[in-house]
N, C-alpha and C positions, 0 to 999 in steps of 0.2 A: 589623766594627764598630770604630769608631776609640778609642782607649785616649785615654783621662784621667786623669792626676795632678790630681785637686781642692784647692781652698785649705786650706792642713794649718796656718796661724796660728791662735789666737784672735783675730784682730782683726775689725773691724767693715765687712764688705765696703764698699768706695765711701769707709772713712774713711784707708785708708793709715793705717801706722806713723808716729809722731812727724812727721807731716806728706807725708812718702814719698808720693808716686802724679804719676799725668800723663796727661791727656786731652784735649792738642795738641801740637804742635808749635812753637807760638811763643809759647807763655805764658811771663812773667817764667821765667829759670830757676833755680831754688834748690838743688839737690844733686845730684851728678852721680858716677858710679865714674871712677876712671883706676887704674892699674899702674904700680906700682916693675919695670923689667924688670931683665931677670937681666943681669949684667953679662957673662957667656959668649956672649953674641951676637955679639959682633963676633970671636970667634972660628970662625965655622960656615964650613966649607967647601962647594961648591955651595950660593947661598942658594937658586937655586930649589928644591931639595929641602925645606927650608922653609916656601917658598908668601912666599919673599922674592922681591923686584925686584932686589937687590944686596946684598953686604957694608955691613954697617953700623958706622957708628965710633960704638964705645960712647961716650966721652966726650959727644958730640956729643949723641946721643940722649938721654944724661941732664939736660943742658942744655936742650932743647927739653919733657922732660916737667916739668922745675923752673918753667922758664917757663910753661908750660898750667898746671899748679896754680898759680902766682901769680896770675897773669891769674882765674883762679876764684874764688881767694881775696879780690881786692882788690876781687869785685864783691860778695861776700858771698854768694858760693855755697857750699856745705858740700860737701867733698869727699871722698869715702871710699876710700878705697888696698884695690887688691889687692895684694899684697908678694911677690915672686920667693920668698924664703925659706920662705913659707910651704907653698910647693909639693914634695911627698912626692918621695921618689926614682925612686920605681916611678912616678912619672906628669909623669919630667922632658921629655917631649914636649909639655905646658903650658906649659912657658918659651918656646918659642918665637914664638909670636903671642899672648898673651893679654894684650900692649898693645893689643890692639883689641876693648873691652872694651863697647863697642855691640852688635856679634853674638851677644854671649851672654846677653843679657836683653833683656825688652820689658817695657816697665812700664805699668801702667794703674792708674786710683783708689783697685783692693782690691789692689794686690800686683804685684810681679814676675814674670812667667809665665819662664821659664827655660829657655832655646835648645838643639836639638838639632843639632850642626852638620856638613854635609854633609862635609866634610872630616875623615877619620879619624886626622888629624895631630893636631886641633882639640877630639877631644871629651872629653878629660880635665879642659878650661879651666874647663866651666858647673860643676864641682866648686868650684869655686876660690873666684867669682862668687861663688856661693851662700853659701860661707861668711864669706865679706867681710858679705852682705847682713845674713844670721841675726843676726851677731854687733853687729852696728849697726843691731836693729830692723826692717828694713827685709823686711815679711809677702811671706810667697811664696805667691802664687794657686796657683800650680801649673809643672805645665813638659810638654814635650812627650817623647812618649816613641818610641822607635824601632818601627816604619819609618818614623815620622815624622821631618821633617826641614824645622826652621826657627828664621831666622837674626835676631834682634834690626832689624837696621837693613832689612830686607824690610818691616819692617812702620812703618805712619805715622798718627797720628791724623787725618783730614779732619775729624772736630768729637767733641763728647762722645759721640756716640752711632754714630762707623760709623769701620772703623778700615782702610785702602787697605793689601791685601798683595801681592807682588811674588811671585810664582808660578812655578818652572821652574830657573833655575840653581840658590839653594843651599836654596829653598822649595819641599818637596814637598805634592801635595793632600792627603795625611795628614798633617801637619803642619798644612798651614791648616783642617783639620777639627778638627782637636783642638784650632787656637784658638777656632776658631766656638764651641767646646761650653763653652770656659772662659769665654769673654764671653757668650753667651748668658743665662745667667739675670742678668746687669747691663743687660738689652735696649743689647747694642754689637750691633750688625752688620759683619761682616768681607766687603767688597767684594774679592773676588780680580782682578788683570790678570795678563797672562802677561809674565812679565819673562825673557829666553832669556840674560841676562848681555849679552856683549859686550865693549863697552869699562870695564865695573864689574862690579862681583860681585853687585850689589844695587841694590833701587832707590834705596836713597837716596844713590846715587850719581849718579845722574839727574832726581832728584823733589827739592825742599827746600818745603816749605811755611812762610814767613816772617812771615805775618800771616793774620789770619782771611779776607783775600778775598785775599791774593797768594803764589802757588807760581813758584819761577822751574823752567823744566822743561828738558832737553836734547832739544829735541824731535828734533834730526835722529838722536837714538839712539835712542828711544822709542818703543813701539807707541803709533800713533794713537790709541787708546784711550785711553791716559790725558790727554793733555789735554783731549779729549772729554768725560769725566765730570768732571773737574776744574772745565772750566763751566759743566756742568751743577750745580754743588754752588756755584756763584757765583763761582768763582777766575777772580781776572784770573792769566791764564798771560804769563807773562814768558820768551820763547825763549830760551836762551842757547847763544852760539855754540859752536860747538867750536874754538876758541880753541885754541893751543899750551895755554895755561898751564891749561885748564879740560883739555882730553882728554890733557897727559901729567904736570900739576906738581900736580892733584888742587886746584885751586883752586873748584870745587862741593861741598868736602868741607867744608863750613862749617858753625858751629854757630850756631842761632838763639840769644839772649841775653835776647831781650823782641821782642815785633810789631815789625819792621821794621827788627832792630840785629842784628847778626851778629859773628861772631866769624873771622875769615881766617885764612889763610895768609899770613905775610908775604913780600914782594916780588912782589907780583901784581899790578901797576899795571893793567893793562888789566881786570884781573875788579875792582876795587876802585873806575876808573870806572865801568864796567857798572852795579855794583851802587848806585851813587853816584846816576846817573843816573833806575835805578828805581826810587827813591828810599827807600832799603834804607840805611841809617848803620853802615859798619866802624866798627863799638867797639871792637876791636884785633885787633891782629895778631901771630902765632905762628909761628915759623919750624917748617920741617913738612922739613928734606932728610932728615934720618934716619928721620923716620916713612913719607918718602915711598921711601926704600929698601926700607925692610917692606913694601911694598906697601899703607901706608894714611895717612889724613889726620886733621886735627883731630876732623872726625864719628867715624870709627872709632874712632878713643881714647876718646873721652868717652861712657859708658853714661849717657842721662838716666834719673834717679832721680823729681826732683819739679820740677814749673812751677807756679807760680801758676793758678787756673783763669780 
């Protein structure tokens, strides 16, 4: 039988805290988590022991997340910080990734469901998360409990009521059963496909859904499947290539902003006509080399909180 942590707020299922919740993908976006990282990062010897791509120059890094919260801020997004400092002694293996603050929570209308993460480097982080959330309102439905295992950015809203999970690298079916049971009494429906990794860790690494009829997908990495139901669900699927800058500079790591406006990677000429062309509007650009060190992009960083419905 699969374990459930149930909604432990007083809040009003389906009403979100002080506005808090999300039941798409490309709804206006209103609040979002990011992390102050620790500044000992760019001190790590072997990054990949890590779950780094390379050494990373702190300076640098902190420049790139100053710029993401402006860029947030100037749109009238609310942004809520996790803070390095805040992280205990005994659980200073959280400093290491937990700028990529997507994986650790999944958000829906009643609450935050909160990430069990395949990686045992990683799982000190959803401590962290949670208490940023607690403390800034922000109701926890629940969270996933071990041998379950699942990862915030696996999972994607297709509409108010069914929610597309990415199954197999860092989502395990006990993990996706224990979201089944926590959406369940909200009648959401959790469509699982089988996601083996590959060239991303996750699928939305491969999947972006930017407007209520348009998904741009990487199909030549992707089980057939999912473009498949995608138009069966009405999405016009938009192929995109494997591009240098899409399969090694993380330029599909883009944040939706409102139907059809995104938020980039800066220096990405070719993914910025693409996207230009399918007629998808870069609303700005974010320089991403140190995030893209850490092995992650704009998406990773930014945990959505609340969209407009």
């Amino acid at each position: 039988m699969s374990k459930v942590c149930s909604m432990t707020d007083p809040e009003v299922p389906g009403k979100g805290g002080r506005g808090f919740g999300v039941a798409t993908e490309w709804g206006r976006l209103t609040a979002v988590l990011l992390h102050t990282p620790w500044p000992g990062l760019h001190r790590l010897d072997e990054p990949e022991q890590y779950l780094h791509a390379g050494p990373i120059d702190f300076p640098g890094l902190q420049e790139e997340c100053r710029t993401l919260r402006r860029l947030y801020l100037e749109r009238g997004i609310e942004v809520l910080t996790v803070d390095y400092r805040s992280v205990a002694p005994e659980h200073n293996n959280a400093l290491y990734n937990l700028l990529y603050c997507r994986d650790l929570v999944f958000m829906t209308p009643a609450g935050a469901v909160l990430s069990a993460m395949a990686e045992p480097l990683r799982r000190n982080e959803v401590r962290y998360a949670e208490r940023t959330l607690r403390e800034a309102g922000v109701p926890i439905l629940g969270r996933i409990l071990p041998p379950g295992r699942l990862e915030g950015a696996d999972s994607l809203w297709l509409h108010s009521s069914e929610v597309l999970l990415g199954v197999g690298a860092r989502t395990n079916a006990e993990g996706a059963a224990q979201l089944e049971a926590l959406l369940a009494p909200f009648s959401v429906e959790v469509t699982r496909v089988p996601f083996a990794g590959g060239p991303t860790q996750h699928l939305l690494g491969v999947l972006q859904l930017v407007a209520p009829d348009l998904a741009l997908v990487r199909t030549e990495v992707t089980e057939a499947e999912v473009p498949r139901l995608l138009r069966d669900r009405g999405f016009e699927v938009v192929a995109v290539p494997e591009h240098p800058e899409v399969r090694s500079l993380q330029a599909m790591n883009l944040v939706t902003l409102a139907p059809r406006k995104v938020l980039l990677a800066a220096n990405r000429p070719f993914t910025e006509k693409f996207l230009t062309e399918a007629g998808i509007e870069v609303s700005g650009t974010c320089p991403i080399e140190q995030l893209l060190r850490g092995a992650g992009g704009l998406a990773c960083a930014t945990a959505i909180l609340a969209r407009e419905a």
